[in-house]
C-alpha positions in Angstrom: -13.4 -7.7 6.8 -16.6 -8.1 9.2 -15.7 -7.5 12.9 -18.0 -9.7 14.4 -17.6 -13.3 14.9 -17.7 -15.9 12.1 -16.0 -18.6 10.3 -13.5 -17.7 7.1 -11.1 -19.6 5.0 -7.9 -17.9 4.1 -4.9 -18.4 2.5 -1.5 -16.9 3.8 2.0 -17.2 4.9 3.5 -16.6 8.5 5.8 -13.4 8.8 5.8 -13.3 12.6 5.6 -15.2 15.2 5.3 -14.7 19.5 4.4 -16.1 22.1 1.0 -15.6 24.2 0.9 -17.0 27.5 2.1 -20.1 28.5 0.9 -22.5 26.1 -0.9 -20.2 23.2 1.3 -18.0 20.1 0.4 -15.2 18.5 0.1 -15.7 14.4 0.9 -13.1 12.0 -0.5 -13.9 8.2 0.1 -11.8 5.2 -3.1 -12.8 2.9 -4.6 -13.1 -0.2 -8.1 -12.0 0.9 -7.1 -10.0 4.1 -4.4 -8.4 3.6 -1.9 -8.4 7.1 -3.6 -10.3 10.3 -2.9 -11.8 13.3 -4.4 -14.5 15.0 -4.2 -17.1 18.3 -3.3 -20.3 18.2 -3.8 -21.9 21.6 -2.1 -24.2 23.2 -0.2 -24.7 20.1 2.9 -24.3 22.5 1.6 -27.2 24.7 1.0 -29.6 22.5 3.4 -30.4 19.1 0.2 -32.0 17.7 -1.6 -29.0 17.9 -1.5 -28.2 14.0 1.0 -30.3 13.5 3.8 -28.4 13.6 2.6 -26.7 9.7 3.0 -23.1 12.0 6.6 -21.6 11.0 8.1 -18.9 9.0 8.0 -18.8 5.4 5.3 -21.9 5.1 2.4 -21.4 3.1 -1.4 -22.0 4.7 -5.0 -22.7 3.9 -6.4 -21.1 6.8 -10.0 -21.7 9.4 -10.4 -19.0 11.5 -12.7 -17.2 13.3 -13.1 -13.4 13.0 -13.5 -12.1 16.3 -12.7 -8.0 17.4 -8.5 -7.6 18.0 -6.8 -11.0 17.7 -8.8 -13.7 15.5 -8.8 -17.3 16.6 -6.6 -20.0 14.6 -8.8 -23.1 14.0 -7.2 -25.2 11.5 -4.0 -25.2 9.0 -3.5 -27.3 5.7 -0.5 -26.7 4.6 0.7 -26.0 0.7 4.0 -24.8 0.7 6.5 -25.6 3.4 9.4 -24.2 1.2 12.3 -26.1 3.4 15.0 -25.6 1.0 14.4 -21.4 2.3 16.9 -22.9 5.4 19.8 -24.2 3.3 21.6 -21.9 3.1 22.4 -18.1 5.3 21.8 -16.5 1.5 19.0 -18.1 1.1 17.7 -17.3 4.2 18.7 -13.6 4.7 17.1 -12.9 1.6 13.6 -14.3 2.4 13.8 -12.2 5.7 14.5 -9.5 3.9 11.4 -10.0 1.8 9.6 -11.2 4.8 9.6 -8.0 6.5 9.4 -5.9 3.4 5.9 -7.1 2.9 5.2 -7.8 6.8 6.0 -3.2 6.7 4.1 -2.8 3.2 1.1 -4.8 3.7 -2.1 -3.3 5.0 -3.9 -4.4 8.4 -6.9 -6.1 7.6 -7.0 -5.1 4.0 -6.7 -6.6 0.6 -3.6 -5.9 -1.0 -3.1 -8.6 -3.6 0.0 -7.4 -5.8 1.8 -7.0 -2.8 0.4 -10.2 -1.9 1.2 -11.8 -5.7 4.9 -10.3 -5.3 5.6 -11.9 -2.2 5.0 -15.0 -3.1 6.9 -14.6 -6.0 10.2 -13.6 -4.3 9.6 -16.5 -1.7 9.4 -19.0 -4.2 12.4 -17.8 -6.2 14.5 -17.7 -3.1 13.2 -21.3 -1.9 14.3 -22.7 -5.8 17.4 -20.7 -5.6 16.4 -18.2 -8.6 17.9 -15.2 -6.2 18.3 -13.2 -9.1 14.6 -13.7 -9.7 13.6 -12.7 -6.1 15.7 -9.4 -6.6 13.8 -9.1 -9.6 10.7 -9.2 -7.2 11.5 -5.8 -5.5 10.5 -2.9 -8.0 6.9 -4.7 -8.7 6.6 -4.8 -4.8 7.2 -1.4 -4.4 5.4 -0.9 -7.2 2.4 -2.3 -6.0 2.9 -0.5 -2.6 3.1 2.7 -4.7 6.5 3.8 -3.4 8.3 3.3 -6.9 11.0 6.0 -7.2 10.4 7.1 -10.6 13.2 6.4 -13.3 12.6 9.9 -15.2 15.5 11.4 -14.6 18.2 11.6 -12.5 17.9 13.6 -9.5 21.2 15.4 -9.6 22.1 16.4 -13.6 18.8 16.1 -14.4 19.4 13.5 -16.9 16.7 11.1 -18.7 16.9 7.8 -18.6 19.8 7.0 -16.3 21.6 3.5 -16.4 22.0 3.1 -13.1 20.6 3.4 -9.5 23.1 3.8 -6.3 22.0 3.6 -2.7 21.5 7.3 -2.4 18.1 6.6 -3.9 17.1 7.2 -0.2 17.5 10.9 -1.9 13.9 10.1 -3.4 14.3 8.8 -6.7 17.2 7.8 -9.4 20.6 8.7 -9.9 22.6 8.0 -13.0 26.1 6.1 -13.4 28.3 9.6 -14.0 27.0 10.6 -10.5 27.2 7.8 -8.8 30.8 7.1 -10.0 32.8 6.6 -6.6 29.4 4.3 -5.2 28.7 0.6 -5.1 26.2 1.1 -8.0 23.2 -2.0 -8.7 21.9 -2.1 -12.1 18.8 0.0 -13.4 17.8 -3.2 -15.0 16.4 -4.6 -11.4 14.2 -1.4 -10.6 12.8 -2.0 -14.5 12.5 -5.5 -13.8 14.4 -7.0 -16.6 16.5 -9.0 -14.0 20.2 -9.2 -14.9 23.0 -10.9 -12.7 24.2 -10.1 -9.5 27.2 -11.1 -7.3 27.1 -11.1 -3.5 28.3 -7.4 -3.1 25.5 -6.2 -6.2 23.1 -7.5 -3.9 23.8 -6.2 -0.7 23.8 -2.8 -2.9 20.5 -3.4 -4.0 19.1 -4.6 -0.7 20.5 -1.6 1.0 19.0 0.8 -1.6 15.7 -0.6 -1.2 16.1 -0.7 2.5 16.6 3.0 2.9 14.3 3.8 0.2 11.3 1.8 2.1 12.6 3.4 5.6 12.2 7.2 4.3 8.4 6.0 3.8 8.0 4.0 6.5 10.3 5.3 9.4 11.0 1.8 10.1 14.2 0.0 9.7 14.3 -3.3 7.7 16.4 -5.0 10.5 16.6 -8.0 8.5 19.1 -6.3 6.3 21.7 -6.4 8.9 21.5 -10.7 9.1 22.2 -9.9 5.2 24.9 -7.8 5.7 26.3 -10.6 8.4 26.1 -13.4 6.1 27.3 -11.9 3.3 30.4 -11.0 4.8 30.8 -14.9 4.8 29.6 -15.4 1.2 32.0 -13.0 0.0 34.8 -14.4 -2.2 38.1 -12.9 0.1 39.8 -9.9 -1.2 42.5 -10.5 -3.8 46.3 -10.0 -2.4 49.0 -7.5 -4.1 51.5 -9.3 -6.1 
């Protein structure tokens, strides 16, 4: 994007929010046309007609800014997805953190990264419908298109091809097949192919956790959404079954 000052129209959703100041916030975007970028909205604390209140996590923007070196200026918001039903439910809203700050970590400052983009949106609306095995589904295309896909070629310990399942050792740096991960909470291959395939609450955690430690050894950040996962699921959880 240009660094000096001028007018653009962008579309995004908010991953982060601060404040700035007194009255003004701080306004992190993910993009379609600029990749990850923050701007100011001022006096947007000050006043709750000050866009309107269309500023919150999760919610969907056309964007008027202006570009301007460090922090661009928020000028104006229409909004085109609020996705409410996202706060339903502690499921629903774990997972879309999750996937918040997967891409928030993935997403390039300033550049154009669409299929990250593309994927987002994707898992977003599929958790805000209540498709979360489609929003799962979401994660191999986003690493994918982040190109930190662990390759399914064999598995990393017997050497086997094709294995039929992935544990959360996949921090290891790639796949590791069902005989050597007997013993592991295992998720199904199916997901990292993206065929999709059903998942109770603990099959998910699994997943998310894999993934999690997987993006970490890239990144050396940790996904700290994953722990309000782990503290709703605990709740989620059907209770464990009593000896006769």
């Amino acid at each position: 994007m240009t660094s000096g000052s001028a007018a653009v129209n962008l579309e995004g959703v908010v991953v982060h929010l601060r404040a700035l100041g007194e009255s003004s916030r701080v306004v992190e975007l993910v993009t379609r046309e600029a990749g990850r970028i923050a701007l100011v909205a001022r006096g947007v604390r000050r006043s709750r007609k000050r866009f309107q209140g269309a500023i919150d996590l999760f919610v969907s923007l056309r964007v008027q800014a202006t570009v301007k070196p460090g922090l661009w200026n928020l000028e104006g918001v229409d909004v085109i997805n609020p996705r409410l039903a996202i706060r339903s439910s502690l499921e629903r809203l774990s997972l879309a953190s999750f996937f918040t700050e997967l891409t928030y970590q993935l997403m390039p400052e300033q550049q154009r990264a669409q299929r990250i983009f593309d994927a987002y949106l994707t898992s977003l609306d599929a958790v805000d419908g209540n498709a979360l095995d489609k929003a799962m589904a979401v994660l191999p295309a986003m690493l994918n298109a982040a190109g930190i896909l662990p390759s399914p070629d064999h598995c990393l310990r017997c050497g086997i091809i094709e294995p039929i399942a992935v544990a959360p050792l996949i921090v290891e740096g790639g796949w590791i097949c069902a005989d050597c991960a007997r013993g592991t909470v295992v998720t199904p291959a199916a997901f990292w192919r993206g065929e999709g395939a059903g998942l109770n609450v603990q099959g998910r955690e699994a997943l998310l956790r894999a993934a999690a430690a997987w993006v970490q050894g890239h990144t050396g950040r940790e996904l700290k959404s994953l722990r309000l996962w782990q503290s709703g699921s605990r709740t989620l959880a059907p209770p464990p079954r009593q000896a006769p």
